[in-house]
C-alpha positions, 0 to 999 in steps of 0.5 A: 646300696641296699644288698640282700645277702641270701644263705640257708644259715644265718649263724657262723656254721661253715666256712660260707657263713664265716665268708658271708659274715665277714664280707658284711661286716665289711660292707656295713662298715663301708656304709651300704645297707645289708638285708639277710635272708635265711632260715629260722634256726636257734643259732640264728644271729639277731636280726630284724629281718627274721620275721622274713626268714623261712621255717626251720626243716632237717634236709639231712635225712637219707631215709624215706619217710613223710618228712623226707619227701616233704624236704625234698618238695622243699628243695625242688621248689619252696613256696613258703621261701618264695612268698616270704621273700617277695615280701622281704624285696617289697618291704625293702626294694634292694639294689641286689641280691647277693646268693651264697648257698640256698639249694634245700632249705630256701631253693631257688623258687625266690630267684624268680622273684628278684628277677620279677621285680628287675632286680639284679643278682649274683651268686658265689658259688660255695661248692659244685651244685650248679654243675654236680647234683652231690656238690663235690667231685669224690676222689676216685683212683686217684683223681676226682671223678668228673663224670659225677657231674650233671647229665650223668644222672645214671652214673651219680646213682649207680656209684651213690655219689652223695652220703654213699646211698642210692636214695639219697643220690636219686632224690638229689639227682631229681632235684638238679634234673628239674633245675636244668632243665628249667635253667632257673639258676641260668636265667636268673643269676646275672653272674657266678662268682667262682672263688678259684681259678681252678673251679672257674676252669671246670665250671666252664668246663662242665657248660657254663657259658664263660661270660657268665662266670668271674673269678673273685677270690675269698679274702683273709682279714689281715688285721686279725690273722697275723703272722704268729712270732713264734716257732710253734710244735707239731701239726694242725687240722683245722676243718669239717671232720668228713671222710673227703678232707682226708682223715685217712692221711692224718691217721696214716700220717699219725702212725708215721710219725708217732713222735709228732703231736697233731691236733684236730680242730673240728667236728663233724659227722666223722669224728665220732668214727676217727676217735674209735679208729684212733684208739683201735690202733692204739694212736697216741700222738693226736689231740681232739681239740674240738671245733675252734671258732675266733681268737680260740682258731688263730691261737690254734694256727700260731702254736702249730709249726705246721698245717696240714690240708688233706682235702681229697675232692676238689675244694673251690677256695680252702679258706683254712689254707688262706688262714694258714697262710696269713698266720706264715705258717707252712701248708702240706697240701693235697694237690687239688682244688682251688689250693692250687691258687694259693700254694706254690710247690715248695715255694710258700707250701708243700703239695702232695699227690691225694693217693699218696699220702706218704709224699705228706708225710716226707714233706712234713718230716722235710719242715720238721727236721729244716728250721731255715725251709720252714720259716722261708715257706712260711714267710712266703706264705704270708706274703700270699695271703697279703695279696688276698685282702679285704680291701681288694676283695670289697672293691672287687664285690662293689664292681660287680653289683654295679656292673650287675645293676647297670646291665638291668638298667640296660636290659629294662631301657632295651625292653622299653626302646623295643615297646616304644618302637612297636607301638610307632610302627603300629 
């Protein structure tokens, strides 16, 4: 099959691209013919399909500026994006199209295009834009607040859901009141690929028609991630330095703790404020390791004795939790998300309420002082991630795009047998 693979970055930035890449790689390696499409960018893996790819833009700005209204015009409907890719599919003809994140930088002014020419797509959904203009759900007393959701614009804006500004917060809520309104994602996207149960649920939940989603889990590359023969020290962080994975918890966990040495492997917009906070309370114990990526990331996993994920919104997979796992290391988890499809409470992890991070802490004191609870958790944990190859995975994404070209088949023979049948009784 020809498969056109679409995302806003064309480089090993989040744990999307990580899932994107390795899924190509895997198609690839299965003979099927790969076409990216994406936005220039300087770290942009080489391609011959750049001369497609559409013109760099910062959509991070929440100021108001000529630059940020022209992001923005981008975002809602992007006609560099949509002629440049009609060309792409002119050039190429794929089989499908396959969408990971495009809100922004690309927008989804391109779907109209495939779905002009009859050809069929799908969409893995990364975060909560479809049903919530701010992408994740903030934990509020306690729990994720739902009502951040599409609908309840005045809600969104009033409690500044995205980046804490009310500009910010209108401008995207502007932006997904037009999308909804045109349903351009509902009439485009033969099927939503959500990677967790859990967020199949709240999808389905927040008004998106049942048929129209599945549920195919992200994978682990049991090759490279396996299991670490040895104990290990301490805990680890791996992830997006951001205020919703819960830095709060490693710094309180930290100052609980202070004979245990954590590690944070990451960076993000956070960091610079977590390493001030850090040493304004005079903490010790945690290593800044920066952002890890390949061999630099298992070695990561297998020295820890523990992984932590504090996540405090409502995450639709947790890939590092998957890594984790296949490295039978322990998970001390938040008790929210798709995590929720991979831990079992004190089974192959430990869950823990996201308002009460001491339960984190006792937990890890638990793994800590039981040798015998910490390898059998962690065992376990290994058996899990096996479950989530990539094997099965491929199989799973194959299925679904014939499923998906053979309903446009279908849909263009009804359209046919329709005109045939008008034109006999005219």
């Amino acid at each position: 099959m020809k498969i056109v693979q679409l995302n806003k970055f064309f480089f090993p930035e989040y744990g999307t691209e990580r899932y994107m890449f390795g899924l190509m790689d895997e198609l690839t390696r299965r003979g099927h013919e790969l076409i990216p499409f994406a936005m220039h960018h300087q770290k942009n893996v080489s391609t011959p399909y750049a001369k497609y790819f559409v013109s760099n833009i910062d959509a991070q700005s929440t100021a108001l500026s000529l630059r940020s209204l022209k992001a923005f015009a981008r975002a809602v409907y992007s006609r560099e994006a949509r002629k440049k890719f009609a060309r792409l599919l002119d050039d190429t003809r794929p089989d499908v199209v396959h969408v990971h994140t495009i809100h922004h930088h690309l927008s989804p002014s391109i779907l109209r295009e495939a779905r002009k020419r009859k050809i069929p797509i799908v969409q893995t959904l990364h975060d909560y834009k479809l049903v919530n203009p701010a992408y994740l759900f903030p934990l509020r007393d306690g729990r994720p607040c739902t009502e951040c959701r599409r609908g309840n614009w005045l809600h969104l804006i009033r409690h500044r859901a995205h980046k804490n500004s009310r500009l910010s917060t209108a401008a995207l809520v502007l932006e997904s009141f037009i999308h909804a309104t045109t349903r351009i994602y509902e009439r485009s996207v033969y099927r939503f690929i959500a990677p967790s149960r859990d967020m199949a649920g709240r999808l389905i939940e927040f008004g998106v028609a049942p048929g129209r989603v599945s549920v195919i889990p992200h994978f682990i590359d049991l090759e490279s991630w396996r299991p670490a023969q040895i104990r290990g020290s301490g805990v680890l962080f791996a992830g997006r330095l951001m205020a919703d994975r819960g830095l709060d918890h490693v710094v309180h966990i930290a100052q609980a703790l202070p004979g245990t040495q954590i590690k944070v492997a990451g960076d993000g917009p956070e960091r610079a404020s977590l390493e001030a906070r850090l040493t304004m309370l005079g903490i010790k114990n945690v290593t800044m390791l920066g952002r890890l990526s390949g061999d630099d990331l298992i070695q990561a996993y297998k020295n820890a004795r523990i992984v932590l994920f504090p996540s405090l919104t409502l995450d639709t997979f947790g890939l590092s939790v998957l890594e984790a796992m296949a490295s039978n290391k322990p998970v001390v988890a938040t008790r929210l998300g798709g995590v929720l499809d991979l831990i079992s409470d004190n089974e192959n992890g430990i869950l823990y309420q996201p308002d009460q991070p001491e339960q984190a802490v006792a937990g890890i004191k638990k793994l800590l002082g039981d040798d015998v609870l910490a390898r059998t958790l962690g065992r376990n944990a290994r058996k899990t991630a096996e479950e989530f190859s990539l094997t099965d995975h491929y199989e799973r994404i194959i299925n679904l795009y014939a499923a998906a070209t053979i309903n446009s088949v279908e849909q263009r023979l009804e359209r046919l047998y329709a005109s045939k049948l008008g034109e006999a009784t005219v």
